[in-house]
CHARMM-style PDB file with segment names, atoms N, HN, CA, C and O in Angstrom:
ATOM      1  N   UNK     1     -42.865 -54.483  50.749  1.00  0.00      PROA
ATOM      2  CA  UNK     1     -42.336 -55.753  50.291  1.00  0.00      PROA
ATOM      3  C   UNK     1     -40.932 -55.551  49.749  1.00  0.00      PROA
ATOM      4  O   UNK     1     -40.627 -54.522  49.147  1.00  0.00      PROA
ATOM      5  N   UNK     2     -39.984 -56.659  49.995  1.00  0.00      PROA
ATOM      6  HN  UNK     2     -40.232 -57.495  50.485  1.00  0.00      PROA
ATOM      7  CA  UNK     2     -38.631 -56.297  49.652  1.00  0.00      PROA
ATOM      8  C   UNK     2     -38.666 -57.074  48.177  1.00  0.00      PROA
ATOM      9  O   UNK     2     -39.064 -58.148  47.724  1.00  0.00      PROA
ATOM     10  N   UNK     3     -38.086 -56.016  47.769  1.00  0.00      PROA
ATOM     11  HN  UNK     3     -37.763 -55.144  48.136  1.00  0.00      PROA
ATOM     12  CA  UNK     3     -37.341 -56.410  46.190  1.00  0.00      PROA
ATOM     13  C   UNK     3     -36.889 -57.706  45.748  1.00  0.00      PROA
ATOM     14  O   UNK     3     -35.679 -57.750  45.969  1.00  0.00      PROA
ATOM     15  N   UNK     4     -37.320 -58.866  45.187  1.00  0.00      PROA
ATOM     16  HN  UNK     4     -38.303 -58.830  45.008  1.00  0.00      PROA
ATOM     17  CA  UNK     4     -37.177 -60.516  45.097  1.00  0.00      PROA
ATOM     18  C   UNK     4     -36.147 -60.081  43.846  1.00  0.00      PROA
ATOM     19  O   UNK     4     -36.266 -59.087  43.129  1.00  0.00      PROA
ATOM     20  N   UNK     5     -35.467 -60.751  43.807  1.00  0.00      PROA
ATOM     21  HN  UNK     5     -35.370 -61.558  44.389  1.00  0.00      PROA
ATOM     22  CA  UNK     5     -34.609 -61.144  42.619  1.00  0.00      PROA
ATOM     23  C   UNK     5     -35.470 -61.934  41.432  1.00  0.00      PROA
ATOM     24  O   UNK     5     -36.289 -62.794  41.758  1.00  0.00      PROA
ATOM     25  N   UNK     6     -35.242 -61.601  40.064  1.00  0.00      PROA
ATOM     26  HN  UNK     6     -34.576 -60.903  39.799  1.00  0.00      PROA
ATOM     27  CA  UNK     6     -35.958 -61.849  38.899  1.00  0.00      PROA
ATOM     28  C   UNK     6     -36.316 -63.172  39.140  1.00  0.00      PROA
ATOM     29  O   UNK     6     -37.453 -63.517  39.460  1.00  0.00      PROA
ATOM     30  N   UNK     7     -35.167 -64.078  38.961  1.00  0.00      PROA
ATOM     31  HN  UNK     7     -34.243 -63.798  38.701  1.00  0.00      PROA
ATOM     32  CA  UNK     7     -35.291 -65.500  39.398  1.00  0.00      PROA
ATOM     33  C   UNK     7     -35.869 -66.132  40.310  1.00  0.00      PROA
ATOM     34  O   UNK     7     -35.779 -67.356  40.415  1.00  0.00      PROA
ATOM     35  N   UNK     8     -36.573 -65.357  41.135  1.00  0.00      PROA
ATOM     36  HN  UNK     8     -36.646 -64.363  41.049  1.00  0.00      PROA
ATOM     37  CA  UNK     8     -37.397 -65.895  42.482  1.00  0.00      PROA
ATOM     38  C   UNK     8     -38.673 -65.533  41.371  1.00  0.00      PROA
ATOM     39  O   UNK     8     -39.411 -66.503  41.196  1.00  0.00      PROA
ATOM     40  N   UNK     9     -38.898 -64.795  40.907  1.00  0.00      PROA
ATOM     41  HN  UNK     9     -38.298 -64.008  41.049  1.00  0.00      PROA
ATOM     42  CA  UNK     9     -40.370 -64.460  40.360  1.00  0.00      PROA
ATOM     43  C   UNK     9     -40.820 -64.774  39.143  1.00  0.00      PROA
ATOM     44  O   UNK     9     -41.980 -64.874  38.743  1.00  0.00      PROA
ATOM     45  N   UNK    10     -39.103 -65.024  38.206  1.00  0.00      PROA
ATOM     46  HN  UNK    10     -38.161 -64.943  38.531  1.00  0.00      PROA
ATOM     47  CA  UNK    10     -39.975 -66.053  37.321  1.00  0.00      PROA
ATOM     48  C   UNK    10     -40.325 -67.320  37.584  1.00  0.00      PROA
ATOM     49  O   UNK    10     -41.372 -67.800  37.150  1.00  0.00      PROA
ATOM     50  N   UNK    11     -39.374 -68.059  38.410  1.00  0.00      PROA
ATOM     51  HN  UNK    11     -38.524 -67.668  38.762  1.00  0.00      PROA
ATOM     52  CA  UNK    11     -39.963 -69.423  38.967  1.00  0.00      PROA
ATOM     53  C   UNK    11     -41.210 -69.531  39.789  1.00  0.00      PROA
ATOM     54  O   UNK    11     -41.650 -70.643  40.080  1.00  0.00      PROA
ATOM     55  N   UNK    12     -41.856 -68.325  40.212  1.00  0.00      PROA
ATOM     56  HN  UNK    12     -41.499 -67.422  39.975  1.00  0.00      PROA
ATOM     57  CA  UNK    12     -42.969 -68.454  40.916  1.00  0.00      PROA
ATOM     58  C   UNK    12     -43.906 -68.042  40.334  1.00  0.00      PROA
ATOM     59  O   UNK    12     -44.943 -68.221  40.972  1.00  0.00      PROA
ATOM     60  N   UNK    13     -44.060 -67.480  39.242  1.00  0.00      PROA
ATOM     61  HN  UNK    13     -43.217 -67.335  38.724  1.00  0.00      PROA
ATOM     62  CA  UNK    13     -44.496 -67.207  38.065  1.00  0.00      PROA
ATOM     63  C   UNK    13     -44.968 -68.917  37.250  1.00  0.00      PROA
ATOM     64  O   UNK    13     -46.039 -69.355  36.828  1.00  0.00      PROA
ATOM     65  N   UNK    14     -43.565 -69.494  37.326  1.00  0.00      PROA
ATOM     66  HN  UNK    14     -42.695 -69.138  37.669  1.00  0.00      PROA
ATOM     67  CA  UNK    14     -43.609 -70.812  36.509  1.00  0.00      PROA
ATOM     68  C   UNK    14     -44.649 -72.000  37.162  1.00  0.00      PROA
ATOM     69  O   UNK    14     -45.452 -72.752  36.610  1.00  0.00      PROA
ATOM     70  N   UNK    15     -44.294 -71.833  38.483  1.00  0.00      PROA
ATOM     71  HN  UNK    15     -43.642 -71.221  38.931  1.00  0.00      PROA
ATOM     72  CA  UNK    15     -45.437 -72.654  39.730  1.00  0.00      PROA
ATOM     73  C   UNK    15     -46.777 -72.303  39.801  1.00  0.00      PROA
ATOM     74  O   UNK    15     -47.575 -73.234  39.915  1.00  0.00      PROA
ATOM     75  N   UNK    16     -47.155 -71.299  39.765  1.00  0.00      PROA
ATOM     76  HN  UNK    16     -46.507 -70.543  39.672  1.00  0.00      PROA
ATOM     77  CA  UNK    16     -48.528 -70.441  39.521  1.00  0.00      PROA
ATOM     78  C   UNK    16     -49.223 -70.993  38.156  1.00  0.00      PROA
ATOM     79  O   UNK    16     -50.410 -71.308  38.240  1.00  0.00      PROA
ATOM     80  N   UNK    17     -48.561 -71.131  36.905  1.00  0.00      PROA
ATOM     81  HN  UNK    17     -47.597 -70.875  36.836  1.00  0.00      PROA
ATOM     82  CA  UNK    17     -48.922 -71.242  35.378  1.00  0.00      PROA
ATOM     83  C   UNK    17     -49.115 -72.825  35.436  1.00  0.00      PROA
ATOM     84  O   UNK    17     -49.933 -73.285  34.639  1.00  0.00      PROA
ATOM     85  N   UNK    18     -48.455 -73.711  36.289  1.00  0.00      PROA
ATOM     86  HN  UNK    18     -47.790 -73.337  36.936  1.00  0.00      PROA
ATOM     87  CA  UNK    18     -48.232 -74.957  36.237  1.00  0.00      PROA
ATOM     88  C   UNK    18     -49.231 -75.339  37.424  1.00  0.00      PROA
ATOM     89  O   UNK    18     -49.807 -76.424  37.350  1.00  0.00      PROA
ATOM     90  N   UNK    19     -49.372 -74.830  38.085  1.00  0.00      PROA
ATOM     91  HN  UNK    19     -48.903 -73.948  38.146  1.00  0.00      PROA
ATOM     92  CA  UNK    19     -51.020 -75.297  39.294  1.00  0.00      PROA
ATOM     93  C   UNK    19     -52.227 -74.706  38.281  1.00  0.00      PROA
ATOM     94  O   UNK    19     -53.091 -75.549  38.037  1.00  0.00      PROA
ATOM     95  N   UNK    20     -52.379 -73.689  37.796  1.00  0.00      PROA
ATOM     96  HN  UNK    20     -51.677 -73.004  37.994  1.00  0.00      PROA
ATOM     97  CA  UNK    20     -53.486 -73.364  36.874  1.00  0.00      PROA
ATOM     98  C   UNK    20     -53.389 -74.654  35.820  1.00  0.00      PROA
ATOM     99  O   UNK    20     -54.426 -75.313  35.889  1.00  0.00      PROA
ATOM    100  N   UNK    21     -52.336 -75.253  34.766  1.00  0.00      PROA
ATOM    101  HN  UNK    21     -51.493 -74.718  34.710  1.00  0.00      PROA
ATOM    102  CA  UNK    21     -52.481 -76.131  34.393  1.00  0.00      PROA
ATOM    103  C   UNK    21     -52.553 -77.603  34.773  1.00  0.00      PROA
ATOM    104  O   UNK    21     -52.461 -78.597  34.053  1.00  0.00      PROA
ATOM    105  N   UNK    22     -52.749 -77.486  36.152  1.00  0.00      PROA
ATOM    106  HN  UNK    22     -52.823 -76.678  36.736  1.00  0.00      PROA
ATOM    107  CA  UNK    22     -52.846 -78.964  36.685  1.00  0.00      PROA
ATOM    108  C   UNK    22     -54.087 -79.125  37.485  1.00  0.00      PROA
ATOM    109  O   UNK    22     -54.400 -80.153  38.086  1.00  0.00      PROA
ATOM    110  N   UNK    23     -55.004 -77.631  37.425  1.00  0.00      PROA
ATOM    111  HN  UNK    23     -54.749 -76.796  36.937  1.00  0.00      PROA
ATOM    112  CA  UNK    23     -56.123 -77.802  37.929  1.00  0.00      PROA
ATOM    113  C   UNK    23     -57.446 -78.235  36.592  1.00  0.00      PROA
ATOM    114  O   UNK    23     -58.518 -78.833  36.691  1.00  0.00      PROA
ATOM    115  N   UNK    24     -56.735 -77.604  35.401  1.00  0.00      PROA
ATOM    116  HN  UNK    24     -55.865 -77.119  35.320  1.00  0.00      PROA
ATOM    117  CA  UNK    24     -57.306 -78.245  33.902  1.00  0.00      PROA
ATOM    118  C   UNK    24     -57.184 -79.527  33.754  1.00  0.00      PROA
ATOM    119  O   UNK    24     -57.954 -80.020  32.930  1.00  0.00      PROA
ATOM    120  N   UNK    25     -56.349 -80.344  34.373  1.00  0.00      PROA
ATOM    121  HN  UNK    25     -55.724 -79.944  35.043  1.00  0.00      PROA
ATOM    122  CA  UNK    25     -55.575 -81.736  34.243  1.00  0.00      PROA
ATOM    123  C   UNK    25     -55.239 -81.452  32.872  1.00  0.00      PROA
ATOM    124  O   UNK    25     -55.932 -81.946  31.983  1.00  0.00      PROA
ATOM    125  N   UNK    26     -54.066 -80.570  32.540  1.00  0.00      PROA
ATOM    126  HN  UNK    26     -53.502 -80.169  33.262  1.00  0.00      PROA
ATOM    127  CA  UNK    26     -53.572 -80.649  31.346  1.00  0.00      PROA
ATOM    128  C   UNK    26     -51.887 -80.767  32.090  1.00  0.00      PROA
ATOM    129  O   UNK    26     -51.125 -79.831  32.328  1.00  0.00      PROA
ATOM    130  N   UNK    27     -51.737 -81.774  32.254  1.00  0.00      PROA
ATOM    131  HN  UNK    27     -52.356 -82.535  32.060  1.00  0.00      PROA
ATOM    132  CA  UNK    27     -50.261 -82.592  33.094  1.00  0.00      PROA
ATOM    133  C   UNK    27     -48.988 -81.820  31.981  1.00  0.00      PROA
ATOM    134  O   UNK    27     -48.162 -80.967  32.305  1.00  0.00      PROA
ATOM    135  N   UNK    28     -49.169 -82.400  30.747  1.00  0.00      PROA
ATOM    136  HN  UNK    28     -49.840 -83.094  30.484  1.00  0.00      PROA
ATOM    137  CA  UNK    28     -47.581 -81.753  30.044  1.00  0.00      PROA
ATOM    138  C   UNK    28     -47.873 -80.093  29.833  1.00  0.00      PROA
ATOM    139  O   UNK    28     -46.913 -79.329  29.937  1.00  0.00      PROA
ATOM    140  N   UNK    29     -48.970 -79.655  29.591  1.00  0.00      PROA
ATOM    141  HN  UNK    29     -49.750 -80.275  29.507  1.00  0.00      PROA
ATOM    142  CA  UNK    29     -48.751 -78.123  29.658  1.00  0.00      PROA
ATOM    143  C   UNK    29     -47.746 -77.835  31.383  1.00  0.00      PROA
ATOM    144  O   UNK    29     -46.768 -77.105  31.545  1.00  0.00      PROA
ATOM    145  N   UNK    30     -48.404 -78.644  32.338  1.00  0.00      PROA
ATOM    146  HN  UNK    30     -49.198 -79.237  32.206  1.00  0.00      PROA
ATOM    147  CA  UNK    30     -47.766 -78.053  33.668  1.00  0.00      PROA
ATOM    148  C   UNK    30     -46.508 -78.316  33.647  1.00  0.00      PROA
ATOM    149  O   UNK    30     -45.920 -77.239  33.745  1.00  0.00      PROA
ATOM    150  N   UNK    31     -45.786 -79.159  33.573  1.00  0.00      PROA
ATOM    151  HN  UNK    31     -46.264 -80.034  33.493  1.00  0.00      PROA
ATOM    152  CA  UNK    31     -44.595 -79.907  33.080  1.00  0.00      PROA
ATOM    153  C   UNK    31     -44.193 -79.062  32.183  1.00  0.00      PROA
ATOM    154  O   UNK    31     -43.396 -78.291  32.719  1.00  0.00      PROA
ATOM    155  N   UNK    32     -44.337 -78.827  31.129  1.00  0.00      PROA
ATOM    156  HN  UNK    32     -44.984 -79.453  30.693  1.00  0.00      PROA
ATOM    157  CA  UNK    32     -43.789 -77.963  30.760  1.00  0.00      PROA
ATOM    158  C   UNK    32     -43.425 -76.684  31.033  1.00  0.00      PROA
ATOM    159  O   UNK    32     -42.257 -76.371  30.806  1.00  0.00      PROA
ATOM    160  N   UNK    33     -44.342 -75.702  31.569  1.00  0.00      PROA
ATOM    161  HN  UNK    33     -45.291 -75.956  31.753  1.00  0.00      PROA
ATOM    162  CA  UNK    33     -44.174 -74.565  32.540  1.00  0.00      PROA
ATOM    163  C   UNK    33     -43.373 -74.674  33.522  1.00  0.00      PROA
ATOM    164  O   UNK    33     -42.614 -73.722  33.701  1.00  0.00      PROA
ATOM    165  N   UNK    34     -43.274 -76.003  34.579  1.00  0.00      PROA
ATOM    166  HN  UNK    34     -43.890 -76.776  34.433  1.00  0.00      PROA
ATOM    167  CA  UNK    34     -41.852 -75.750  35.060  1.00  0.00      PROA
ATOM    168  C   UNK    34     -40.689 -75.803  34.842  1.00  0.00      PROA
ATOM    169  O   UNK    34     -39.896 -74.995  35.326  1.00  0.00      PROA
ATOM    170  N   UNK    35     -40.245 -77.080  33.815  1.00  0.00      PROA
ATOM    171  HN  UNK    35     -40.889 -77.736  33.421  1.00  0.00      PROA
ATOM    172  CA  UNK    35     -39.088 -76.973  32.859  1.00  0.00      PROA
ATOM    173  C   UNK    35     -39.055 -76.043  32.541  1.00  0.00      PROA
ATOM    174  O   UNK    35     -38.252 -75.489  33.291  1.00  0.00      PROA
ATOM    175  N   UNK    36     -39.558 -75.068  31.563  1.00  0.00      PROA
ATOM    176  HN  UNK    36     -40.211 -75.518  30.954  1.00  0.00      PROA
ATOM    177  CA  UNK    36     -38.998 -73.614  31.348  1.00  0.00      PROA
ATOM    178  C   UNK    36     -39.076 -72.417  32.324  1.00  0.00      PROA
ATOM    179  O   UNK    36     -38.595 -71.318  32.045  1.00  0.00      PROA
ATOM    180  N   UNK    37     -39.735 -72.705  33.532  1.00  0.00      PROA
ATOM    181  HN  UNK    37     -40.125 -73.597  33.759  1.00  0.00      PROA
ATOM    182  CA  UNK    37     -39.439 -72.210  34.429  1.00  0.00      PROA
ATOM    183  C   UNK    37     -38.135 -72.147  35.070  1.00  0.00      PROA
ATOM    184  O   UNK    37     -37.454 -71.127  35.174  1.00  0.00      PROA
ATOM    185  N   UNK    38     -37.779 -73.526  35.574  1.00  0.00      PROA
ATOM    186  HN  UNK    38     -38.333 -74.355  35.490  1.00  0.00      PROA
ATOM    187  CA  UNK    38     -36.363 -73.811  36.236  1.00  0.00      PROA
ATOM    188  C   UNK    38     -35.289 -73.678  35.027  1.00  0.00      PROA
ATOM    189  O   UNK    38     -34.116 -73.861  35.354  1.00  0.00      PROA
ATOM    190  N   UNK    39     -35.476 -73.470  34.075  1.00  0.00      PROA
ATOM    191  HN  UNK    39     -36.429 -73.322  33.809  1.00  0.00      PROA
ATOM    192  CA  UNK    39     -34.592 -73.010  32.905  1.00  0.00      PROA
ATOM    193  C   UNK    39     -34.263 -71.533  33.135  1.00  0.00      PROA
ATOM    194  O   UNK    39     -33.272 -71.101  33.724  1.00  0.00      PROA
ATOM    195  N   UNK    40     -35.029 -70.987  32.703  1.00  0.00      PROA
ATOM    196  HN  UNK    40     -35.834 -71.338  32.225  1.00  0.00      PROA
ATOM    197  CA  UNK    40     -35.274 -69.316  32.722  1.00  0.00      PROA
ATOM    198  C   UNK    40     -34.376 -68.890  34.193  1.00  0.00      PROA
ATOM    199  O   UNK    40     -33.378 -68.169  34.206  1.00  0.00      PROA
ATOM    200  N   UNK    41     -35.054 -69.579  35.467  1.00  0.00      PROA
ATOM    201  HN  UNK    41     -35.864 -70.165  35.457  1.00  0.00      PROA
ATOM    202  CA  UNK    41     -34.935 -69.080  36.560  1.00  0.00      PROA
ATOM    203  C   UNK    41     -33.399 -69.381  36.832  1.00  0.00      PROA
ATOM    204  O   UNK    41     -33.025 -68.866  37.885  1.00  0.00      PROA
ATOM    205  N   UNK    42     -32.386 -70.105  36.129  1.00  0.00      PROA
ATOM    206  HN  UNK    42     -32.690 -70.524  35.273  1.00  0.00      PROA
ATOM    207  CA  UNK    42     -31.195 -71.051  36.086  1.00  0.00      PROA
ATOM    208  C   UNK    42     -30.179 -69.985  35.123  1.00  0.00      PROA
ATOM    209  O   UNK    42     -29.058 -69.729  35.561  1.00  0.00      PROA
ATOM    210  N   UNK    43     -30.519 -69.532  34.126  1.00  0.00      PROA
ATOM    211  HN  UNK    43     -31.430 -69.740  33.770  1.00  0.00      PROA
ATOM    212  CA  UNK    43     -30.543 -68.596  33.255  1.00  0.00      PROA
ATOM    213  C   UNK    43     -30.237 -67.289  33.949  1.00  0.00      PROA
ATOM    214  O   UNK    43     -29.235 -66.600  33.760  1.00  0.00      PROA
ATOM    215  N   UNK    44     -31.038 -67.090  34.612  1.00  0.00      PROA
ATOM    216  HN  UNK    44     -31.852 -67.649  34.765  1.00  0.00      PROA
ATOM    217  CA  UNK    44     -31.279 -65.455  35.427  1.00  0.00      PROA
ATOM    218  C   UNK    44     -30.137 -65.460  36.369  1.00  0.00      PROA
ATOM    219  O   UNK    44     -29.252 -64.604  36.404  1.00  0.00      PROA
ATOM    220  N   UNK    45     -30.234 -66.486  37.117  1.00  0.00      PROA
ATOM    221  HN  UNK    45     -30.952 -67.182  37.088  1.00  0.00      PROA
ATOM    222  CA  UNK    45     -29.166 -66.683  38.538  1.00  0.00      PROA
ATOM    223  C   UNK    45     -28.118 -66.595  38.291  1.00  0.00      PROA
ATOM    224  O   UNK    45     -27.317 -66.001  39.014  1.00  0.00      PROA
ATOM    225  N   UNK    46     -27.696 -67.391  36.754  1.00  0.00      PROA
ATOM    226  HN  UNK    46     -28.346 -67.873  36.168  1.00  0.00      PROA
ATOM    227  CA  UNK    46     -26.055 -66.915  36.526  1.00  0.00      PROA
ATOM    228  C   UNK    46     -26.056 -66.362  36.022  1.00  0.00      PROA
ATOM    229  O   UNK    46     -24.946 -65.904  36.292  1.00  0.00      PROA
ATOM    230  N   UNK    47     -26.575 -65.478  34.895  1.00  0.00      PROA
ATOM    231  HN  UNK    47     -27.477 -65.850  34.676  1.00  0.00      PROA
ATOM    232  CA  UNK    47     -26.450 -63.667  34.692  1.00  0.00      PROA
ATOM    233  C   UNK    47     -26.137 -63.010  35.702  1.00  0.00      PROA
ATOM    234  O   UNK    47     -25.356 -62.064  35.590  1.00  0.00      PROA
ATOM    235  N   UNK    48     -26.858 -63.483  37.321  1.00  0.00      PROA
ATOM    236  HN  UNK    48     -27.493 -64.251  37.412  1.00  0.00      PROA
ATOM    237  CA  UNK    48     -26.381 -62.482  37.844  1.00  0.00      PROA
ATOM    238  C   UNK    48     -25.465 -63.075  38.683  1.00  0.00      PROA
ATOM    239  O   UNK    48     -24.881 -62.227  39.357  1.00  0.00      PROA
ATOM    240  N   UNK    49     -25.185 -63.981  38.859  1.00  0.00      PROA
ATOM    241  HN  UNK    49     -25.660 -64.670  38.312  1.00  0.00      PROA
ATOM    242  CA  UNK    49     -23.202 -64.557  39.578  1.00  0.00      PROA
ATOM    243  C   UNK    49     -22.454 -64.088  38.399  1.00  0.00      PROA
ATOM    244  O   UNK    49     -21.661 -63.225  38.778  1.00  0.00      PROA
ATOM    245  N   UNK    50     -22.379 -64.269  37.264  1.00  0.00      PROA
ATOM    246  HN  UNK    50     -23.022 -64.970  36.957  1.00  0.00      PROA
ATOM    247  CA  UNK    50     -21.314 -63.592  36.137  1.00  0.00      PROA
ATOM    248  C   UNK    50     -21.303 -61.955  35.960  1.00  0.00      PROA
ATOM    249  O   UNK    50     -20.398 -61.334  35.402  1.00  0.00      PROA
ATOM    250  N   UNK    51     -22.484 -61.380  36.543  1.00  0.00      PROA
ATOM    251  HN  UNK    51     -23.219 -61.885  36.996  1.00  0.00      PROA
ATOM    252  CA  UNK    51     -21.891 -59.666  36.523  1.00  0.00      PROA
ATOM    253  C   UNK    51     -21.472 -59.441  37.960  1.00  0.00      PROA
ATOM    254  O   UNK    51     -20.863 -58.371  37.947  1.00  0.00      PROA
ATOM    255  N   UNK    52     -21.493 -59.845  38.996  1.00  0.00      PROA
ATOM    256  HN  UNK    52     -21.987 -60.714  39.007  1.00  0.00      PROA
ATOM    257  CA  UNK    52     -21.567 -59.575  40.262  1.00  0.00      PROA
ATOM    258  C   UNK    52     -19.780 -60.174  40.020  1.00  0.00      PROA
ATOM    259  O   UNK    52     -18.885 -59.519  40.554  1.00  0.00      PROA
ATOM    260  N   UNK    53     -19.487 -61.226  39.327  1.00  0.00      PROA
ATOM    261  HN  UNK    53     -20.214 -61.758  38.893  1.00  0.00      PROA
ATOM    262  CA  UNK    53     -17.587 -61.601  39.422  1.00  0.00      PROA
ATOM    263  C   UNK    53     -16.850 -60.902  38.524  1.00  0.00      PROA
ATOM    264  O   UNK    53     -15.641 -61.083  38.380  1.00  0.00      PROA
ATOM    265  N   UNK    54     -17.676 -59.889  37.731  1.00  0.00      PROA
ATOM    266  HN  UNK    54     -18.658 -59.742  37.848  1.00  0.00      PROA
ATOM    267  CA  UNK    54     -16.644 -59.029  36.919  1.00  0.00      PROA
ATOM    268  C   UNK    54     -17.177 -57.710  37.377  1.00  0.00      PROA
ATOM    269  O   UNK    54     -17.328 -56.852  36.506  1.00  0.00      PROA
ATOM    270  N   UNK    55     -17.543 -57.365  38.845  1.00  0.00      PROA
ATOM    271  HN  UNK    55     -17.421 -58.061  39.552  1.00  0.00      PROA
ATOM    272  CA  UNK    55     -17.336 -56.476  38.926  1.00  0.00      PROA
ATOM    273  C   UNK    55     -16.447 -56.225  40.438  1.00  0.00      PROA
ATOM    274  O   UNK    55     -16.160 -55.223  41.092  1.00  0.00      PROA
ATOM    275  N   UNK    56     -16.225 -57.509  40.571  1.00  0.00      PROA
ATOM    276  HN  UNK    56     -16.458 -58.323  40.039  1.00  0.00      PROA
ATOM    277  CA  UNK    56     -14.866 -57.232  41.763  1.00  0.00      PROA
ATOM    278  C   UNK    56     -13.840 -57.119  41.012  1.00  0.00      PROA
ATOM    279  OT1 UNK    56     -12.731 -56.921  41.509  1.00  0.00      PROA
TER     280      UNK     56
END
C-alpha cells in the first residue's frame, strides 16, 4: 500500500467515526466528527503547502 498523506487519513478517519455515529442515530456527534475532521484535514494540507514553499 502506498503511503497516503496525513490528511487523507485523518479525514477518513473523520468519515469512519461519523458513519459509526450515524448508525447510533446520534446526528450532531456525526456532524461534529466531520467538522473537525475537514478542519484537522485543512490544517494538515497547508502545513504541508507551507513547508514544501520554503523549501524551494
Amino acid at each position: 500500500m502506498e503511503n497516503l498523506p496525513k490528511y487523507y487519513t485523518t479525514l477518513f478517519n473523520a468519515v469512519s467515526e461519523a458513519i459509526d455515529a450515524l448508525d447510533a442515530s446520534n446526528f450532531s456527534a456525526a456532524r461534529a466528527y466531520l467538522v473537525q475532521g475537514q478542519q484537522k484535514a485543512e490544517d494538515e494540507y497547508i502545513s504541508i503547502c507551507e513547508e514544501s514553499c520554503r523549501l524551494q
